[in-house]
Residue, then its C-alpha position, 0 to 999 in steps of 0.5 A: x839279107x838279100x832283101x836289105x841290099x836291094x832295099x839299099x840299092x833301090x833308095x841309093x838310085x832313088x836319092x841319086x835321080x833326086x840329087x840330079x833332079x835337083x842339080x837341073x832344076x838349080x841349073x835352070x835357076x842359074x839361067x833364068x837368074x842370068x836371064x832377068x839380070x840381062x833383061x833388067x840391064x837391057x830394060x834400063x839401058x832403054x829406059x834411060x835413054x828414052x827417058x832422057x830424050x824425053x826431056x825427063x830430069x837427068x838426076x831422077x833417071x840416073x837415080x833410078x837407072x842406079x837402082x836397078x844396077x843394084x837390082x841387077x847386082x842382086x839378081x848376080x849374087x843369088x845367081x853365084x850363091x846357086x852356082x856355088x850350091x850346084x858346085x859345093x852343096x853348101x850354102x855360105x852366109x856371105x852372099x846374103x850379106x851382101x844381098x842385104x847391103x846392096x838391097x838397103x843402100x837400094x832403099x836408102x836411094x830411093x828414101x833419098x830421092x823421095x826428099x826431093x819432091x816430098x811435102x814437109x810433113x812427110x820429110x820426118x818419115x823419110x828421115x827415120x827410113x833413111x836413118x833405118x837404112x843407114x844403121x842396117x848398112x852399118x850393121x850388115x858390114x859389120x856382121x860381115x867384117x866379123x864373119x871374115x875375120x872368123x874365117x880367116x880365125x878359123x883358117x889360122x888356127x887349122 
């Protein structure tokens, strides 16, 4: 009986050292994350000025500095779904809906600019990639319009 209770004990320390392991490793991707995202937003703050003394296309460095907002944006709400993990122990849905709207408005972008310069052989690609990333939006928010709503659902019901 004796032996049991220390068994018990020793696997009660044993996942209390895993779960404050695990906390600091999430800690340490908490400020990794937020490390990338200043040095993304760093990056192309200095790219965009350097490109546009440059003498490079306004239009075609605004586009790209708007792509990599996006990217920092990204990085962001994986940055708050770990910290909601640290917090909570729980991983909710929504985050990575958002993560995958802003990733395919991202890919709609850069679709978008390809048209620019693209031969016409190549536009019918484009247009298909383009009406791809149209419809995963579409469809993304309304996997997070219903989501929403069945909280909310849910909450009135309790």
């Amino acid at each position: 009986m004796d032996q049991e209770k220390i068994e018990l004990t020793h696997q009660k320390k044993i996942t209390r050292f895993l779960d404050w392991l695990e906390t600091i490793i999430q800690i340490f991707i908490a400020f990794s994350l937020l490390f990338i995202a200043v040095g993304v937003l760093v990056y192309t703050g200095y790219h965009t000025v350097h490109e546009i003394s440059a003498g490079q296309p306004p239009i075609h460095v605004f586009i790209k500095a708007i792509q990599d907002i996006l990217l920092v944006i990204i990085i962001l709400e994986i940055l708050w779904t770990v910290i909601n993990f640290i917090e909570s122990h729980t991983i909710p849905l929504e985050p990575f809906l958002i993560i995958a709207i802003i990733s395919s408005v991202r890919g709609l972008i850069l679709q978008s600019t390809k048209t620019i310069e693209a031969p016409h052989q190549d536009i019918i690609t484009i247009a298909i990639e383009i009406g791809i990333h149209g419809v995963s939006i579409l469809l993304l928010v309304v996997a997070l319009y219903i989501l929403r709503k069945s909280r909310l659902y849910l909450k009135a019901g309790k």
